[in-house]
Biotite code that builds the C-alpha atoms (Angstrom):
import biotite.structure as struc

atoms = struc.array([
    struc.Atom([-20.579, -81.767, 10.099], chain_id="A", res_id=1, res_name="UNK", atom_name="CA", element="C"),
    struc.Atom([-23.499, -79.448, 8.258], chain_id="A", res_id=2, res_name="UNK", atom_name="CA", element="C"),
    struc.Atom([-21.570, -79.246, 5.118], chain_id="A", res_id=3, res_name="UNK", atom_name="CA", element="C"),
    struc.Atom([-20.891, -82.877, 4.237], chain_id="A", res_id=4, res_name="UNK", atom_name="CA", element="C"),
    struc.Atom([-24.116, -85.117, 2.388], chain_id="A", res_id=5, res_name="UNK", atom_name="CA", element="C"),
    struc.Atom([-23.550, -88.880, 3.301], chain_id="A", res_id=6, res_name="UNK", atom_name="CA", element="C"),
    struc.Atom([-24.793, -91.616, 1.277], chain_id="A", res_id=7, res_name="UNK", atom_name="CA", element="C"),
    struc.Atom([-25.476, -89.357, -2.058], chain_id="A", res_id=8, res_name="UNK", atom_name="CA", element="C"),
    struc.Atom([-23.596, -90.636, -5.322], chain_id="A", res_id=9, res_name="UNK", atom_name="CA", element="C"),
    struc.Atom([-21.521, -87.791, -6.994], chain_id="A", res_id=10, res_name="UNK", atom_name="CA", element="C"),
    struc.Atom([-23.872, -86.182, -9.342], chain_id="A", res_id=11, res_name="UNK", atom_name="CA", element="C"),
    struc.Atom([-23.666, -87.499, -13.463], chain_id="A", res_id=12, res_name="UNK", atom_name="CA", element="C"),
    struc.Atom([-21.772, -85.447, -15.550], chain_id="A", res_id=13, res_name="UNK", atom_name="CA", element="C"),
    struc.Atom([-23.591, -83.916, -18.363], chain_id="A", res_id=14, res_name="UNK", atom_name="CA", element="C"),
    struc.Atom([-24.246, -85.317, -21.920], chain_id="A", res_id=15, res_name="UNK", atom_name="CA", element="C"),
    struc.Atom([-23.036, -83.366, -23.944], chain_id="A", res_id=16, res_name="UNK", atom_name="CA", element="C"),
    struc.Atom([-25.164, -81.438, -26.377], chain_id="A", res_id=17, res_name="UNK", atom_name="CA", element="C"),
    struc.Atom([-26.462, -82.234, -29.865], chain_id="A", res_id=18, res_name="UNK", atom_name="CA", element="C"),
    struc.Atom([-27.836, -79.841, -32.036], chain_id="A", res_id=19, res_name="UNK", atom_name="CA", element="C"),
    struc.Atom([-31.559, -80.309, -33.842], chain_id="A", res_id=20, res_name="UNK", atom_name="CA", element="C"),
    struc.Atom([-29.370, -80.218, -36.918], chain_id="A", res_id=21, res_name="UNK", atom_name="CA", element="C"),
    struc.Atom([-27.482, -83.461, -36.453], chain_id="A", res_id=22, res_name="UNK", atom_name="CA", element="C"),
    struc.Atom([-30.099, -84.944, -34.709], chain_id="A", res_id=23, res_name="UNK", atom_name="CA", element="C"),
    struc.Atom([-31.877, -84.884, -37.755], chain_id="A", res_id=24, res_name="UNK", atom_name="CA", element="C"),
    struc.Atom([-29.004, -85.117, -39.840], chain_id="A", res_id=25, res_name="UNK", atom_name="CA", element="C"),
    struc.Atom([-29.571, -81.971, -41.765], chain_id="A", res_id=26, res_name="UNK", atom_name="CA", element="C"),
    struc.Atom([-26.974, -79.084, -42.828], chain_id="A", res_id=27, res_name="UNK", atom_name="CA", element="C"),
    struc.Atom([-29.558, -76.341, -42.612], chain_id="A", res_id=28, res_name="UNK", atom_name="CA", element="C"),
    struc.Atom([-29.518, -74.877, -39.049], chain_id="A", res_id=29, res_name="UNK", atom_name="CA", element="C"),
    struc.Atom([-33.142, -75.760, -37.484], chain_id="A", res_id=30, res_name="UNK", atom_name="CA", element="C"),
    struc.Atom([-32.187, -73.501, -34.710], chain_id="A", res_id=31, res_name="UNK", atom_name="CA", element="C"),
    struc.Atom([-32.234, -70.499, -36.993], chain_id="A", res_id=32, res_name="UNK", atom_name="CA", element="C"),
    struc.Atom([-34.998, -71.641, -38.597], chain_id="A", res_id=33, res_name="UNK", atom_name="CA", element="C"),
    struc.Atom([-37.489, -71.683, -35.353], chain_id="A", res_id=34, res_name="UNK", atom_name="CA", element="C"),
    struc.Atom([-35.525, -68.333, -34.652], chain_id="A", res_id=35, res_name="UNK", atom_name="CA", element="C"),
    struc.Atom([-37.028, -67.191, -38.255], chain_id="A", res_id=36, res_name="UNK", atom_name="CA", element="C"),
    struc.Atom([-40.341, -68.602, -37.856], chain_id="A", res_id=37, res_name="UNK", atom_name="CA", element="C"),
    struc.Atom([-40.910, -67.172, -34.430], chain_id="A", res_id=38, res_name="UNK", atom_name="CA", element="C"),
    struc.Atom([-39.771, -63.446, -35.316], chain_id="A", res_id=39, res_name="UNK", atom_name="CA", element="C"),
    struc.Atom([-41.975, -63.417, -38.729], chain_id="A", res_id=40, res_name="UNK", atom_name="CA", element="C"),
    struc.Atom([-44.885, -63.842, -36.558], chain_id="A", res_id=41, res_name="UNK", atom_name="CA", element="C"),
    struc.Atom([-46.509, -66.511, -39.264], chain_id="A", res_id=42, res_name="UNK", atom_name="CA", element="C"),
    struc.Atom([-48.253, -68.040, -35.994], chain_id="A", res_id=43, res_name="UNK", atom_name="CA", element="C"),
    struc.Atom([-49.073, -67.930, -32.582], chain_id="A", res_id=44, res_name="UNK", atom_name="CA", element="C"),
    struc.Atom([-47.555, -71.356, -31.580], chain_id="A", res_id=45, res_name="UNK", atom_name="CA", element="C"),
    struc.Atom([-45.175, -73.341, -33.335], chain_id="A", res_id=46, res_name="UNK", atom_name="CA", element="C"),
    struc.Atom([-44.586, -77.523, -33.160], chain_id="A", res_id=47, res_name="UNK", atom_name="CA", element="C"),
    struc.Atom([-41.279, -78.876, -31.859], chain_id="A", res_id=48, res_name="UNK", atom_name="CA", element="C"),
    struc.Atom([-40.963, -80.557, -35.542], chain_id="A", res_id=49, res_name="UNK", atom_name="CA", element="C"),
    struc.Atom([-42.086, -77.377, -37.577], chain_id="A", res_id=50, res_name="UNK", atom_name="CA", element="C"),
    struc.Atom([-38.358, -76.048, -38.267], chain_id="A", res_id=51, res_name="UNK", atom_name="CA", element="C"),
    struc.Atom([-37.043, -79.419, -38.671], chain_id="A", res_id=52, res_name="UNK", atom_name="CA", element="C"),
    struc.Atom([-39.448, -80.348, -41.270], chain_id="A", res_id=53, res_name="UNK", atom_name="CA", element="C"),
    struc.Atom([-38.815, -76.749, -42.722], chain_id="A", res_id=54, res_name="UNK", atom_name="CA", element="C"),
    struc.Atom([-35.399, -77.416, -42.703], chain_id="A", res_id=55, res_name="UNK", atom_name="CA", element="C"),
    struc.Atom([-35.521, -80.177, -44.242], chain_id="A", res_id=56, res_name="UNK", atom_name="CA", element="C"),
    struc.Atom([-37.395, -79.087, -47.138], chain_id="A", res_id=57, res_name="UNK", atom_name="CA", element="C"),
    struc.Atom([-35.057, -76.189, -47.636], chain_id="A", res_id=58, res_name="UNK", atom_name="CA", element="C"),
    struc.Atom([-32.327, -78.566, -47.567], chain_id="A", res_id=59, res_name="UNK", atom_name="CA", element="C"),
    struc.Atom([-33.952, -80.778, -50.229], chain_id="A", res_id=60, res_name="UNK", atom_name="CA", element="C"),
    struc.Atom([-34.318, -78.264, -52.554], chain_id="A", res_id=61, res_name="UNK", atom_name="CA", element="C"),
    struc.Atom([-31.373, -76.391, -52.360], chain_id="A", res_id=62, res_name="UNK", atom_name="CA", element="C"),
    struc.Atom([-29.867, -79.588, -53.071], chain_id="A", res_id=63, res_name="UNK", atom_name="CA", element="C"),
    struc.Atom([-31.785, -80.570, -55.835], chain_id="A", res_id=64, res_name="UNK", atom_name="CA", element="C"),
    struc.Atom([-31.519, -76.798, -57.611], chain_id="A", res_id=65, res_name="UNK", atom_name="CA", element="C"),
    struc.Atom([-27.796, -77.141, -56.980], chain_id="A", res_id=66, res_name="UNK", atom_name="CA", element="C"),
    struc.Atom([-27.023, -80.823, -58.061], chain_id="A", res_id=67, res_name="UNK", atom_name="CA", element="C"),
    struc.Atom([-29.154, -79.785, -61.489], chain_id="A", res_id=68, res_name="UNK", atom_name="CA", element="C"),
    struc.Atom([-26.876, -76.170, -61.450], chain_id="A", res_id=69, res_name="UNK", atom_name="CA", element="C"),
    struc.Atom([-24.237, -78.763, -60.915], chain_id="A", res_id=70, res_name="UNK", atom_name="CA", element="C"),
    struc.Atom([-24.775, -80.875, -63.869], chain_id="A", res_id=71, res_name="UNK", atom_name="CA", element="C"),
    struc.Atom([-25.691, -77.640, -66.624], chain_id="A", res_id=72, res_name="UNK", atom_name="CA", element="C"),
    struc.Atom([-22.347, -76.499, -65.757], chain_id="A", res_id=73, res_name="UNK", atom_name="CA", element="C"),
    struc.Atom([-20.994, -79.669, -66.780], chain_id="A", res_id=74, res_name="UNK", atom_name="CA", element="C"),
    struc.Atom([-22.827, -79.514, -69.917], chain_id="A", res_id=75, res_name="UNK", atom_name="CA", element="C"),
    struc.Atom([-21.361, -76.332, -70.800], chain_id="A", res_id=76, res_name="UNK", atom_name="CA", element="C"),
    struc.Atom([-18.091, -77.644, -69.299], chain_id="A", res_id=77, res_name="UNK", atom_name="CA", element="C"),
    struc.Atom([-17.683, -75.549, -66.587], chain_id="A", res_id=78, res_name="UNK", atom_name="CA", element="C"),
    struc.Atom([-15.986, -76.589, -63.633], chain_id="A", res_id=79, res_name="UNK", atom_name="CA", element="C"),
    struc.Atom([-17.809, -73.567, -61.176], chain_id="A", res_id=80, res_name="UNK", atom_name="CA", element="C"),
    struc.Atom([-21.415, -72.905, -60.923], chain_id="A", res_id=81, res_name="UNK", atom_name="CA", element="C"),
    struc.Atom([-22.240, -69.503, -62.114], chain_id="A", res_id=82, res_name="UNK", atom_name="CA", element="C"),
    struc.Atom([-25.541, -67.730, -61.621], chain_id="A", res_id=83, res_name="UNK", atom_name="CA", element="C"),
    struc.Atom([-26.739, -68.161, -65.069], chain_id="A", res_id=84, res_name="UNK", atom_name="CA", element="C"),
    struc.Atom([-26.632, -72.082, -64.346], chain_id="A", res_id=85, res_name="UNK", atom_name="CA", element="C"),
    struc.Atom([-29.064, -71.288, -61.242], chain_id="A", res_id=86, res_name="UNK", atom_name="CA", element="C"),
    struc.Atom([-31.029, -69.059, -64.147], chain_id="A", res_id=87, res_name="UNK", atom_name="CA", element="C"),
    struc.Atom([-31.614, -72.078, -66.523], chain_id="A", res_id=88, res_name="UNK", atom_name="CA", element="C"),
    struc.Atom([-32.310, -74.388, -63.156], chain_id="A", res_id=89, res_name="UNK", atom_name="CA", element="C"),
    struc.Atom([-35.132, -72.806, -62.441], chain_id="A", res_id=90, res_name="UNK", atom_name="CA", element="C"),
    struc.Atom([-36.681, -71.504, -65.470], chain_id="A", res_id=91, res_name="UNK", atom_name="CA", element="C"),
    struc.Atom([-36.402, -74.866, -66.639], chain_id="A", res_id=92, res_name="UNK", atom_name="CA", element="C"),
    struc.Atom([-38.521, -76.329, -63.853], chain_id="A", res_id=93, res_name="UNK", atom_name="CA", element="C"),
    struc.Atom([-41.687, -74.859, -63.635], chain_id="A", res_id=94, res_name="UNK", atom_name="CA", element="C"),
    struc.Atom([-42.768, -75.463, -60.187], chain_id="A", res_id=95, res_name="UNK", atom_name="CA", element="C"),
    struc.Atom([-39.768, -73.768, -58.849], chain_id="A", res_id=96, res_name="UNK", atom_name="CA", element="C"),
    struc.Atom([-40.197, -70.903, -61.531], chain_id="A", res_id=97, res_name="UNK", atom_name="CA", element="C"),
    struc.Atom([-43.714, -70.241, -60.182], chain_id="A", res_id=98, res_name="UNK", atom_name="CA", element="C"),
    struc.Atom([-42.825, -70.265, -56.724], chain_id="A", res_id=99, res_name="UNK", atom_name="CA", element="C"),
    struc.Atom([-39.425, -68.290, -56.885], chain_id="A", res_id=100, res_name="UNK", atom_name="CA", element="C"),
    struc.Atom([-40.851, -66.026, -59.678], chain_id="A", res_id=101, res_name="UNK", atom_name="CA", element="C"),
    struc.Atom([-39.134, -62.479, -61.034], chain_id="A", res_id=102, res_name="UNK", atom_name="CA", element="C"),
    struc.Atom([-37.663, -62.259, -57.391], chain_id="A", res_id=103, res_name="UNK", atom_name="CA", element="C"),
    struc.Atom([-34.969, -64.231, -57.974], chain_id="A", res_id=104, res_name="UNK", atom_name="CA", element="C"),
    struc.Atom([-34.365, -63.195, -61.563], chain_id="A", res_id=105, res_name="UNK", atom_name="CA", element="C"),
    struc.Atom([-33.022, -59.858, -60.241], chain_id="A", res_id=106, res_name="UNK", atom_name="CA", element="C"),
    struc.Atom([-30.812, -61.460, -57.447], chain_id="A", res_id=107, res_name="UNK", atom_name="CA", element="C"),
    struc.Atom([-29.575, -62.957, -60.106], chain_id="A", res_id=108, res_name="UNK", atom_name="CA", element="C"),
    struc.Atom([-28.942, -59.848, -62.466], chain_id="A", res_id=109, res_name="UNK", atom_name="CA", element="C"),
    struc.Atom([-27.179, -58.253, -59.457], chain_id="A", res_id=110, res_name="UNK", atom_name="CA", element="C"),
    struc.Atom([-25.440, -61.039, -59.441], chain_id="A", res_id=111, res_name="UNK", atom_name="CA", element="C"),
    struc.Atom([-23.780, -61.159, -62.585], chain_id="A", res_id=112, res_name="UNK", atom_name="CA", element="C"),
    struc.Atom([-23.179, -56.786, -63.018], chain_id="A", res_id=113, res_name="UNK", atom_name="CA", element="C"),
    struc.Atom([-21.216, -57.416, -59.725], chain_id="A", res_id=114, res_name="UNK", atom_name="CA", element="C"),
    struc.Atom([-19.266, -60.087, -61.515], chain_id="A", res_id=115, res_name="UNK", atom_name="CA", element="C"),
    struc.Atom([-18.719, -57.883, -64.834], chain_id="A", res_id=116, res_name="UNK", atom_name="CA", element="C"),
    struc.Atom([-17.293, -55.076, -62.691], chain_id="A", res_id=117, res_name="UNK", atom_name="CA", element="C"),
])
């Protein structure tokens, strides 16, 4: 018989796939990331680990802007976090103020006229 194999064990069935994201246990989307990093063109070749460690970092400071956004709200007792909470966030820390600079200032304006309307 030409079609039958004798002596071969049925092949494995396949694992079934986990993302670079929960590998890594992040929520940011490494995927995306490298898809971001590759279209800018910021290099020629990119490390296996560069978007997770990117991600990562995004993650962390999202989380830290938003947990301090979190807790000025409170202050003002406010149960939502409103823009001008992520205002005060990061003019109040100046390494994020530097880096994010006017850019995010008018996001933010936007923001809050799209709010008032």
């Amino acid at each position: 018989m030409a079609g039958k194999k004798r002596g071969r064990k049925p092949s494995k069935p396949m694992k079934k796939a986990i993302s670079r994201s929960s590998r890594a246990e992040l929520q940011f989307p490494v995927s995306r990331v490298e898809r971001y990093l590759r279209e800018g063109g910021y290099a020629q070749r990119l490390s296996s680990t560069t978007p997770v460690f990117l991600a990562g970092v995004l993650e962390f400071l999202t989380a830290n802007i938003l947990d301090q956004a979190g807790k000025e709200a409170q202050d003002k007792r406010k149960k939502r976090i409103a823009p001008q909470h992520l205002e005060t966030v990061i003019e109040s820390i100046q390494q994020l103020h530097s880096l994010l600079g006017d850019g995010t200032k008018s996001l933010l304006d936007e923001m809050v006229h799209a709010k008032d309307k």
